[in-house]
N, C-alpha and C positions, 0 to 999 in steps of 0.2 A: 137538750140544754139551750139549741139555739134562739128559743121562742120565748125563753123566759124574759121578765122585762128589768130592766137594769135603770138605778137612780142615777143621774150626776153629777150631784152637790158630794162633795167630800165629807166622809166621814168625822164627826165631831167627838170630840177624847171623853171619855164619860168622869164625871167627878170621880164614882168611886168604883173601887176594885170592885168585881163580883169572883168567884170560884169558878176557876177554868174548866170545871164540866157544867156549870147553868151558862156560862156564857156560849161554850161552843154548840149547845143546845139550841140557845135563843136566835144563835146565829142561823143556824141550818132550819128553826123555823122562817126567820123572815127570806131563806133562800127558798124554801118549798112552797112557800106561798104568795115567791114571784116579786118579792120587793123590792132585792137587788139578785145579782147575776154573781153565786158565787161557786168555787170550782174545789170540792170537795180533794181533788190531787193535789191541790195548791197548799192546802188544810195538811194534806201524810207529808210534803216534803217539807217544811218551813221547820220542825222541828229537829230534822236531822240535820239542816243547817246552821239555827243558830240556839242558842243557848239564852235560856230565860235572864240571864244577869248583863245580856248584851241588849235587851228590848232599853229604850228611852222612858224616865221614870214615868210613873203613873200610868204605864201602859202594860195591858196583859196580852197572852197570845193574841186572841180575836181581834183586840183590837188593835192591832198589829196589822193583822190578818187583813183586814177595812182596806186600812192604808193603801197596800199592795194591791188589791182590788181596787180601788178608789185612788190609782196612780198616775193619772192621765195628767196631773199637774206639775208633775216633773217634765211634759212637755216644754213649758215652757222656760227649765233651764238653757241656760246657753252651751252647754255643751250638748246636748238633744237635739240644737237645731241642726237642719242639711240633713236630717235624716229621713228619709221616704220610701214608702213602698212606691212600685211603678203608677203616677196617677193616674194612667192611661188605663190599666190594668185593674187601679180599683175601684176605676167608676165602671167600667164594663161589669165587673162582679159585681157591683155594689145593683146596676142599673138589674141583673138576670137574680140577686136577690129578692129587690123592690116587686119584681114581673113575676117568679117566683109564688108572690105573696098577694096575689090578687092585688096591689096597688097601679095606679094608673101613674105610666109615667107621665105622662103631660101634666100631672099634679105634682108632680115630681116637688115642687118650689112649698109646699106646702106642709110637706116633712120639715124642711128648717123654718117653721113658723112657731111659735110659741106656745104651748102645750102637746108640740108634739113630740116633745125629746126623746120619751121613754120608747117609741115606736123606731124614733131614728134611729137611737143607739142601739137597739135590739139588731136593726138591719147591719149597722157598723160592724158590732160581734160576729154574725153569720158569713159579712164579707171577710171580717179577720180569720175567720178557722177558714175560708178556700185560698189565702194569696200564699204563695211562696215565700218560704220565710228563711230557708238557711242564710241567703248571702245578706240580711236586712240584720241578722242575730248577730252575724259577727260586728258589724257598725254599732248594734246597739250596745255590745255587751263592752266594747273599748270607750263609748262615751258613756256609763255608767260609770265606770272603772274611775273615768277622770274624773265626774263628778264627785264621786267619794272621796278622792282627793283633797279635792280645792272643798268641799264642806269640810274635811279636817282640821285641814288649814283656817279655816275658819271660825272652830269652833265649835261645828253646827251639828251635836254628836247624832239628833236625828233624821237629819238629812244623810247624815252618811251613812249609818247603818241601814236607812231605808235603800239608799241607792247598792250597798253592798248584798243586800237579802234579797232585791229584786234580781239582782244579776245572778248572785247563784241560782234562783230559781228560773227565771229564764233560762240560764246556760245549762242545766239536769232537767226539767220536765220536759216530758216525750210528750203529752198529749196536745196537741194542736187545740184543743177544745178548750182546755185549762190554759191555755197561752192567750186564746182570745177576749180570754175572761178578765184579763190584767189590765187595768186603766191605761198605762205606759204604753200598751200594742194600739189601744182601740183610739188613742190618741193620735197615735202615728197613722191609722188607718184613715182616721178622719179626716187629719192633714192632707192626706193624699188623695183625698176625694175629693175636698174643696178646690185642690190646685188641680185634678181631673178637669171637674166641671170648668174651671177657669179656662183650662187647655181648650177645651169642647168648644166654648162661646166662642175664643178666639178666632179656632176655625172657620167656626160658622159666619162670623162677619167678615174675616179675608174672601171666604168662596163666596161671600153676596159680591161682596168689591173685583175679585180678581178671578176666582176660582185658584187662587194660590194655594198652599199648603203651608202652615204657623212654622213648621221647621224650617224649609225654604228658602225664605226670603236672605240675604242680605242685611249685614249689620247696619242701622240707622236708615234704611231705604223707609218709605212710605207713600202711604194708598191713601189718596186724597186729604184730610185729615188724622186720618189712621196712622199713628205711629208705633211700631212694632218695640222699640228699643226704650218708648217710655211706660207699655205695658207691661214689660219682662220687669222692669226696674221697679214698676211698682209691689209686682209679683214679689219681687228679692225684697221689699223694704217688708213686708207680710209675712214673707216666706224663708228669712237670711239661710244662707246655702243653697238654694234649690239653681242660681245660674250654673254652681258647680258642678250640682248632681246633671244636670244637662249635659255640660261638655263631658261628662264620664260616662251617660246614655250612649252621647251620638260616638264615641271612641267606641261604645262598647257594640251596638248599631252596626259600627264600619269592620269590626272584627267578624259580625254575624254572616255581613253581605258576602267579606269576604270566606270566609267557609265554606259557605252556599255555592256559590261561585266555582271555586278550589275545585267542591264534589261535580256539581254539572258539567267540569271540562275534563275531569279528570285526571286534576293533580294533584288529587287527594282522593284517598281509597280506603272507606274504612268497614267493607267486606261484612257487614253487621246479615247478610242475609245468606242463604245457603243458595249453589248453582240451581236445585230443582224450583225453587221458590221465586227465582227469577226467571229461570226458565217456563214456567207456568207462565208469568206475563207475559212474557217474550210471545211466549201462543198465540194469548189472547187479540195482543196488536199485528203479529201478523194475520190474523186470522182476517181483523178489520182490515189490514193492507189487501188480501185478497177480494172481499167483499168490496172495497175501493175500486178495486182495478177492474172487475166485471163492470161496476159503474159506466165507466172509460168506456168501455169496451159497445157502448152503446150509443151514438153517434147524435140519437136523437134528442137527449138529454143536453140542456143551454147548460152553459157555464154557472149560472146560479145556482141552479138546481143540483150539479156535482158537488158544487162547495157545501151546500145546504147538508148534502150527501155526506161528504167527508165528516164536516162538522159534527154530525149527531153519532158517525161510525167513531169518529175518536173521542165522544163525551161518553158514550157508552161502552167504548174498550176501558177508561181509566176509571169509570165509576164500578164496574169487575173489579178490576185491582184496586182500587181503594176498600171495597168488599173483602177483600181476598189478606189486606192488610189487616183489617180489623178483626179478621177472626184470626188471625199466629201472633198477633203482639198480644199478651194476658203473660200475667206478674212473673212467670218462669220466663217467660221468653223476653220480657223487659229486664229483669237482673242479670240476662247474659250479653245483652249487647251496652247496659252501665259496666259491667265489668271487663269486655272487651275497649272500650271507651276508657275505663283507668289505666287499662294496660296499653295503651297507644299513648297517655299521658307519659307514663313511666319511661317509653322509649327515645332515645336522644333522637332517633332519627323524625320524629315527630314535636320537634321542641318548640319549633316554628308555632305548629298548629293548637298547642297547649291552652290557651287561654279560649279557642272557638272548643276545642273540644271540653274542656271545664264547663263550659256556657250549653252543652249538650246533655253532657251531661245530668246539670242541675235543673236544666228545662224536662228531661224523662224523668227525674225523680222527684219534682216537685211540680211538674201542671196537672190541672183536671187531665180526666182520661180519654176525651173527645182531644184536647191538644195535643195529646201525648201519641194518640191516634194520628194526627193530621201529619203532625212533624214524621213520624214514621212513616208514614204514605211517600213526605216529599224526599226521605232520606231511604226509599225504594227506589222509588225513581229513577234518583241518580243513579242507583247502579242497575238500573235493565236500561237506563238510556244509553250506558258507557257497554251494555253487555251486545245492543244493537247497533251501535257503532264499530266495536269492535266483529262484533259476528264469530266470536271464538266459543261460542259452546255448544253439545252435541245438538241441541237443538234445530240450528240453522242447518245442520246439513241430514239432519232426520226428524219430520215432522211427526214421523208417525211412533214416538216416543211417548210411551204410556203415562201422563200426570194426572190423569182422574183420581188417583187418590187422596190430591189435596184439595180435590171438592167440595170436601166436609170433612179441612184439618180442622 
C-alpha cells in the first residue's frame, strides 16, 4: 500500500447521491489505480461505528469515507495544535524512507517544490506506518474529543461528527497501515518533519559558529548575530505548542539519562537476561582480558601499540556480544522481558523508576527492530558490567564451564 500515490486537495461533496454499492465501487477503483491512498480496514470499521442517520446531510458513506481519508485539515484546528510526533525521529525515517526509494538526499529541497506532492505524501504515508504511535494516540484522541465539543457548541454538526468518527476510528483500528492512510496522522507526520528539518538547519549553523549543540545553549545567549530565542519563537508562532512539547522532551530526556545511569551503577536491576547468557559474555571479555595481558607481557611493544591492542581486543569482544544479543532477542523473548518490565511497574518498590520503565517499555514494543536490538545490547551490558564488578557467578571462579551451546542459540 505504501507506494500508492495519494492526492491532497480535500475531497469535494458531490451534488447528488449515488447507491452505496456504485459508489464504494467507484471508490475502490480510483484506489486500485493509485488516485488516492485509500485503506479498505477503514472502509469494515466506519460502519460499526456510526449509523447512516448520524452522517451530515447530503453526504453518503464514501463520501464520508473521503473526509476521513482527506483529514489532514483538521490540523489546523486549534486544539490539534502542540501535537507531534518526535521531529527528530521523523525526519531520520522520513530521510531512510527518501534513501530507501532511490531518491538523492541532497535533492532532498526538491520534494517540497511544486508538482511534487503526490511523491512527497507517498513518502509521509510510509514514514507514518514506521513511527511509534501509542503515546501520540492518546494526545490525539483527547484533542479530538475536545474538538467535537467546542464544534457542538457551535453548531457545526459536521465537524463534530467528523471529529467523533475519526476518533473512534483511530482509537479500534489495529492496522498501522490503515492509521497512515488517515489525513489527520499524515498531517501530523508532516508537521513533524518540517520542524525536523528546521531542528537539522539549526544545528548545522550553530556547529558552523560554535560547534554547539541547538539544545545546549542558554536562554537568550547568542552567536554573533545568531539568536537562538528568536528562532524557537519563530518556530512557536508556525508551530504554537511545540516550546511545550520541548520542555516535556528534555523532562522526558532527563528521566531516560537517568535510568540509564541507575542500570550502569547499579541501582537499578532489572535481571531481563538469564546467569548463563551473561555468563557467555563474561567469557568473551575475559577471554580479551587474557589476550590483553599476554600483550603486557611483551616488553617490546610502545605504549601505542598496546592501546592500539587493547582497542581492537575490546571492539571485537562487544561486537561478539552485540552478535550474541541479536540472535536471543526475537518476539518470544521480547514479550518476556515487556512483561517482566510491567510487572516491575506494578511493584511499589519500583515506583520511583515507573515512568523510565514505561519509556522501556514502549521503546521495545514500538521501535524498528535494529533499535529494539541496539537498546537490548545496552540493557545487557549493564548487567555483565554489574556481573563483572561484582565477580559473583560460577563463572569467575570456573572458566572451564561448558557455554558452547549458546553458540547457535
Amino acid at each position: 500500500m505504501g507506494k500508492k500515490k495519494n492526492k491532497t486537495k480535500s475531497a469535494k461533496k458531490r451534488k447528488n447521491k449515488k447507491p452505496r454499492s456504485k459508489s464504494k465501487n467507484r471508490e475502490k477503483s480510483r484506489f486500485e489505480s493509485g488516485e488516492i491512498l485509500f485503506s479498505p480496514s477503514i472502509e469494515e470499521l466506519i460502519p460499526q461505528i456510526v449509523d447512516s442517520e448520524m452522517l451530515p446531510e447530503d453526504d453518503d458513506l464514501t463520501d464520508f469515507l473521503e473526509k476521513i481519508v482527506f483529514s489532514s485539515f483538521l490540523i489546523d484546528e486549534p486544539e490539534l495544535q502542540g501535537v507531534f510526533f518526535d521531529p527528530d525521529l521523523t525526519l531520520e525515517e522520513f530521510l531512510d524512507v527518501v534513501t530507501e526509494n532511490d531518491f538523492d538526499i541532497d535533492e532532498l529541497y526538491v520534494l517540497f517544490e511544486e508538482g511534487n506532492e503526490e511523491k512527497l505524501w507517498t513518502f509521509v504515508q510510509i514514514t507514518a506506518n514506521r513511527l511509534p504511535f501509542n503515546r501520540i494516540k492518546d494526545a490525539i484522541l483527547v484533542r479530538l474529543e475536545d474538538l467535537g465539543l467546542r464544534a457542538m457548541r457551535d453548531d457545526n454538526s459536521e465537524l463534530a461528527v467528523a471529529a467523533s468518527i475519526l476518533g473512534n476510528i483511530i482509537d479500534r483500528i489495529e492496522s498501522k497501515e490503515a492509521l497512515a492512510s488517515i489525513g489527520l496522522i499524515k498531517g501530523l507526520v508532516m508537521r513533524s518533519l518540517l520542524i525536523g528539518l528546521e531542528f537539522a538547519r539549526l544545528r548545522c549553523e550553530l556547529e558552523e559558529r560554535e560547534g554547539a549543540d541547538v539544545f545546549s545553549l542558554q536562554n537568550g545567549e547568542k552567536i554573533s548575530d545568531f539568536n537562538l530565542d528568536e528562532r524557537f519563537a519563530e518556530l512557536e508562532r508556525i508551530y504554537p505548542g511545540l516550546m511545550n512539547y520541548l520542555d516535556n522532551r528534555a523532562q522526558e530526556e532527563g528521566i531516560w539519562d537517568e535510568g540509564m545511569e541507575a542500570l550502569n551503577k547499579g541501582e537499578l536491576t532489572l535481571n531481563l537476561f538469564t546467569d548463563k547468557e551473561i555468563s557467555y559474555a563474561v567469557e568473551i571479555f575475559l577471554t580479551a582480558i587474557d589476550k590483553f595481558r599476554e600483550a603486557l607481557q611483551d616488553n617490546k611493544e610502545s605504549s601505542e601499540k598496546v592501546a592500539k591492542i587493547f582497542f581492537e581486543l575490546k571492539t571485537e569482544a562487544e561486537e561478539k556480544v552485540e552478535e550474541f544479543v541479536g540472535r536471543i532477542i526475537n518476539k518470544k523473548r521480547l514479550q518476556k522481558m515487556i512483561k517482566r518490565l510491567s510487572a516491575y511497574m506494578d511493584d511499589p518498590d519500583y515506583g520511583e523508576w515507573f515512568d523510565f520503565l514505561l519509556m522501556l517499555k514502549e521503546y521495545l514494543t514500538q521501535r524498528k527492530p535494529e533499535d529494539i536490538n541496539q537498546l537490548s545490547f545496552e540493557l545487557f551490558m549493564t548487567e555483565v558490567s554489574q556481573a563483572m564488578e561484582n565477580k559473583d557467578l560460577p563463572i569467575f571462579k570456573d572458566r572451564s564451564i561448558d557455554l558452547s551451546y549458546l553458540d547457535n542459540n
